[in-house]
N, C-alpha and C positions, 0 to 999 in steps of 0.2 A: 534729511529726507531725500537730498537731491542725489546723494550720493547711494543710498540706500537702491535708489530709482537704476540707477546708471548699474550699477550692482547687479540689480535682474536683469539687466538689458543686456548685458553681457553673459550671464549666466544662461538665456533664453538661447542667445545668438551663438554659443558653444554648444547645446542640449542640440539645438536644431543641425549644426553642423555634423555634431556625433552622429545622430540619427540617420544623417545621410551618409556617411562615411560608413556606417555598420549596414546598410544597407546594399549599397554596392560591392560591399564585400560578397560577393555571391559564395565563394568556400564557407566560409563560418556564418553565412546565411543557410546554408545547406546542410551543416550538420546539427545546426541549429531548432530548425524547424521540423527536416524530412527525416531526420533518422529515426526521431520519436516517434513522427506518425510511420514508418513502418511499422517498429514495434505491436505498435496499436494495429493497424490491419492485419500481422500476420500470426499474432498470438489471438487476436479477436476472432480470425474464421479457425483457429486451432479449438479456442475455447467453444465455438457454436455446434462444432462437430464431434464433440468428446463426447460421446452418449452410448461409448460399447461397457462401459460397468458401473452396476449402481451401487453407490455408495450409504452404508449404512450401518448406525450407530449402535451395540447392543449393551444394556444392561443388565445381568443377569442376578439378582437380589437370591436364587434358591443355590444350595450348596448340593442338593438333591444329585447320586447317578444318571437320574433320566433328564435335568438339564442340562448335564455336560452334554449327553448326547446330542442332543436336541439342539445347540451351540454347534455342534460338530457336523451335523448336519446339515445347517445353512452356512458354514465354511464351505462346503465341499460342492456347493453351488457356483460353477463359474463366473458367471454376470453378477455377482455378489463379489464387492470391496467391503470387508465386514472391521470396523476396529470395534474391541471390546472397551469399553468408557462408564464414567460416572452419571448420573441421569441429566446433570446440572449441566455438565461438559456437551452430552449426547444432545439436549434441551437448545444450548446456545447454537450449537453448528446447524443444527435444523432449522432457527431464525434468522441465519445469514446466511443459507443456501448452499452451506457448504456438505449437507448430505442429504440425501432423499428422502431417507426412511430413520427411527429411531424405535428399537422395540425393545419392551420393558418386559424381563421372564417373571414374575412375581414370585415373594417366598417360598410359598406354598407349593408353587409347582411340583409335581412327584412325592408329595406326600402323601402318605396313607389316611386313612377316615379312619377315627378310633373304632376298636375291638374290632379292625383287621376289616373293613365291609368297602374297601376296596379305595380308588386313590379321588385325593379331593378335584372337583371341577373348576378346571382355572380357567380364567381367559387371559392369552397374551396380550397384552397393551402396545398396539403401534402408534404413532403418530406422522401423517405424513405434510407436505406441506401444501398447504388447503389454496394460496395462490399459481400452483405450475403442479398440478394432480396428476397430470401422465405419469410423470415414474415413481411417483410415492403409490399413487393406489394400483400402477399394476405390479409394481415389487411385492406389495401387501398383497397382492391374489395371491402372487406364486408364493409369499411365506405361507398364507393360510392352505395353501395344499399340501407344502410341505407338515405341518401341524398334523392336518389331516391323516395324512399318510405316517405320521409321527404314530398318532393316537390307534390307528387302528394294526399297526407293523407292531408298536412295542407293548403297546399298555393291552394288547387283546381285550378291551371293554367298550362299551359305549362311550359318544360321543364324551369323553371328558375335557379336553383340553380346543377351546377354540379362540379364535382372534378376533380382538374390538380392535377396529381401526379406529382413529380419532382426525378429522379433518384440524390442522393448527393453520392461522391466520399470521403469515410473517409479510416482510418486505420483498420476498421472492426474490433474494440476490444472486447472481449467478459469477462463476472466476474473472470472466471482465470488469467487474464492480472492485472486484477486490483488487487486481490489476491495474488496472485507469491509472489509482492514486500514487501506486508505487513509480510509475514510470514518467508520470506529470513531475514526481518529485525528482526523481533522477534527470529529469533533462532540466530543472529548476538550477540542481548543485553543477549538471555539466555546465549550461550557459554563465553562472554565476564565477567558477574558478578559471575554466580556461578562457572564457573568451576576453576576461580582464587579464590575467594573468598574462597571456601570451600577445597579447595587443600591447600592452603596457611596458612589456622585454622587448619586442619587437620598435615602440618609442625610445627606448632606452639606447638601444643598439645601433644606431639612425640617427639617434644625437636630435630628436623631435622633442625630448622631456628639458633639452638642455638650452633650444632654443624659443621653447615659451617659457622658459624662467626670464629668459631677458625680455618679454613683450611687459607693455603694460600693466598687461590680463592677471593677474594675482593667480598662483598654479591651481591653486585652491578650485578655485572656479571652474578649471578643467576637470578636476579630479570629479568635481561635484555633477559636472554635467554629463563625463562617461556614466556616472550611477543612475543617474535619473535613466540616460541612455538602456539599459540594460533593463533596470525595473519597467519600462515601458515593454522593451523584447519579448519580457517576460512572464508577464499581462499577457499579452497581443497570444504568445506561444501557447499559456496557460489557457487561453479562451477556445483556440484553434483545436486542439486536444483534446477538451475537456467536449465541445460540441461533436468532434468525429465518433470521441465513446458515445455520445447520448446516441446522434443520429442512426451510426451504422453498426453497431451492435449494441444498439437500446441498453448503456449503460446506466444506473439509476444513481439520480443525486435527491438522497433523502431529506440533509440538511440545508441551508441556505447558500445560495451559489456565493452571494457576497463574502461571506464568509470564509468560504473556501478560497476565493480570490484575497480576500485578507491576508488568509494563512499563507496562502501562495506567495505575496506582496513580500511576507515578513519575512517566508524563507530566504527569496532569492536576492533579500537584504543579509543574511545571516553567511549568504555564500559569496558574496560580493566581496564583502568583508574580509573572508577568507581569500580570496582570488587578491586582494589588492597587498594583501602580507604575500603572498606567494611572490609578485610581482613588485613590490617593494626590495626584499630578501634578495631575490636574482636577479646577477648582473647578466645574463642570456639566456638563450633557450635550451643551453644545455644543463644549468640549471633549473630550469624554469618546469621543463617535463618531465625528469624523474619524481621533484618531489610534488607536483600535479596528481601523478598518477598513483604515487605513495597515498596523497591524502584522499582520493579519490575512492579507488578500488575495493581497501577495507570493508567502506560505508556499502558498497554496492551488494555485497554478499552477506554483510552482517546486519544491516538496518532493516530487512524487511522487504525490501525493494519488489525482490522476485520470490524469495522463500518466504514464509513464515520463519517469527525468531525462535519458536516452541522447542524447534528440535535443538538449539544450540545449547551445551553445559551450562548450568547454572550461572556457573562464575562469568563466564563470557557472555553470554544475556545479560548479568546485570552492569559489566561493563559498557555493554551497546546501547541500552538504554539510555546514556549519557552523551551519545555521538548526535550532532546537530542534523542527520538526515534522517533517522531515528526520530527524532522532534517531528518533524516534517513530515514524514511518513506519514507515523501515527496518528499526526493533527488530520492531515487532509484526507485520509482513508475510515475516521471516525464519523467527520460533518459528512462523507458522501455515503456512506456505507448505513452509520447509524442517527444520523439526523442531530448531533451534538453539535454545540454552539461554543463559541470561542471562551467563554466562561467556563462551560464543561471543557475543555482542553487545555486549559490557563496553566498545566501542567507541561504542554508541549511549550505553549505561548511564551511562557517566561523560559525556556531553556533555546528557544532562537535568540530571546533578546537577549541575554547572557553570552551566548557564544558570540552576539553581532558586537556587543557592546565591547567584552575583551580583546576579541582580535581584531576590531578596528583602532584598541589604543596601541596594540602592539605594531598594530600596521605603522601606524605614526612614527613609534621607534625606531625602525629597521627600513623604513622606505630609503631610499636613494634613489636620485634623479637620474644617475647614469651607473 
């Protein structure tokens, strides 16, 4: 017991020393903290002021000439971003803000009335989003003129073809929302590889790893209180971030903040991990930052971070899927975006512990103290 005692008094008395040692570091306090919140403020007033094209989703069910038209038509509208999609596809992006408008041509459209009595009366189906109505119901006027103008230029009849808007009730997320997560997770995996990695080369190189092997102190104890060090960082970072999105561009956390601090907790154990093999592995930093930025960069383009993974081939999506920032992404862009709980994500949850768990035993192999 008494030993167990002295154990954490020591492990206290290093955690506190790190904390002060990573603090006065003002370089890797600075790229630590302010480069993320740049990020955040200058894609935050990019994303508040993107409102020269509206975006919207068409489903077109009729095979009819006059709904190609009609399709060709609202292409040719400039302030229209028009992608043609499935309703299900069209349905989803409209619940997470990612487009304005969603309109539905139905079968029928440009059908004829049997024995020739002239074309059946459709209404187009919109749906706008019933919590941020400015650009959904005024895209919906300018479609229903175009209809208008459709009905009486092509079809020469009375009023056949007109538009039901449908007011839909969503979370009203806007590209900040969906940004926040990507970039809290990227400076999770930066703080998590280099700031172990190159602190720990930089011990190495210094002859600082070689001269607490002879203290008392069991190294162990070091090692264990730069993590706590960092998990704390990382917290503190994660908290700073996550309040600048809410505050100054009314970011929305649908899910549970703990949770998301969880998932946060877990990553930037998943990347510590990683960070301490890197810096086990190299004897300098001339080792130390190519393969940093090797394992680095991939993730930054491929995981989600800043693009969606939609557009990537098949095969390469379901490669990334398996990459621990990926995990991480995903988990913390779910709980804040769609209000899922770490149960629902237990899919990311166990693919951080898995990457923590193996490349922290491989760390143990390949470490070396100088």
């Amino acid at each position: 017991m008494q030993q167990m005692s002295r154990s954490m008094t020591r492990l206290k008395a290093l955690t506190i020393a790190s904390l002060k040692m990573y603090v006065r570091n003002t370089t890797g306090l600075f790229f630590t903290m302010f480069i993320p919140i740049i990020l955040i403020v200058v894609f935050g007033f990019l994303f508040q002021n993107n409102n020269f094209k509206t975006d919207i989703a068409l489903t077109n069910y009729s095979q009819t000439e006059l709904s190609k038209q009609l399709v060709d038509s609202l292409k040719k509208v400039e302030a229209f971003r028009i992608e043609e999609t499935d309703e299900g596809t069209a349905a989803d992006k409209l619940g997470r803000g990612k487009i304005d408008l969603e309109i539905i041509i139905p079968e029928t459209f440009g059908q004829s009335l049997p024995e020739g009595k002239g074309l059946q009366p459709v209404a187009v189906q919109t749906y706008y989003n019933e919590s941020n109505p400015r650009n959904g119901q005024t895209t919906n006027l300018i479609v229903g003129q175009i209809i208008s103008g459709f009905n009486a230029g092509v079809t020469k009849s009375p009023q056949v073809y007109t538009v039901k808007p449908v007011g839909v009730k969503t979370n009203n997320l806007g590209q900040i929302d969906f940004f926040l997560p990507g970039v809290i997770a990227m400076s999770i995996m930066q703080l998590g590889i280099f700031s172990v990695a190159f602190v720990f080369v930089t011990y190495k190189t210094t002859g600082q790893l070689r001269r607490i092997q002879a203290t008392p102190t069991h190294p162990i104890y070091f090692v264990i209180g730069q993590a706590i060090t960092r998990e704390i960082v990382a917290i503190v970072q994660v908290g700073l971030l996550l309040g600048l999105g809410m505050w100054a561009f009314h970011a929305k956390m649908i899910g549970s903040i703990l949770s998301f601090m969880i998932m946060a907790a877990l990553g930037a154990a998943a990347f510590l991990a990683i960070g301490f093999a890197i810096a086990g592995w190299a004897r300098d930093e001339n080792q130390a930052t190519p393969l940093a930025q090797l394992v680095q960069f991939p993730m930054l383009f491929l995981s989600g971070v800043f693009f969606p993974r939609d557009g990537l081939p098949a095969w390469l999506a379901k490669i990334t899927d398996y990459l621990p920032l990926t995990y991480l992404v995903d988990g913390l862009r779910k709980i804040a975006t769609e209000g899922a709980t770490l149960m629902t994500v237990w899919h990311d949850v166990v693919g951080l512990l898995v990457w923590m768990i193996v490349v922290f035993i491989i760390s143990i192999f390949i470490f070396r103290w100088e």
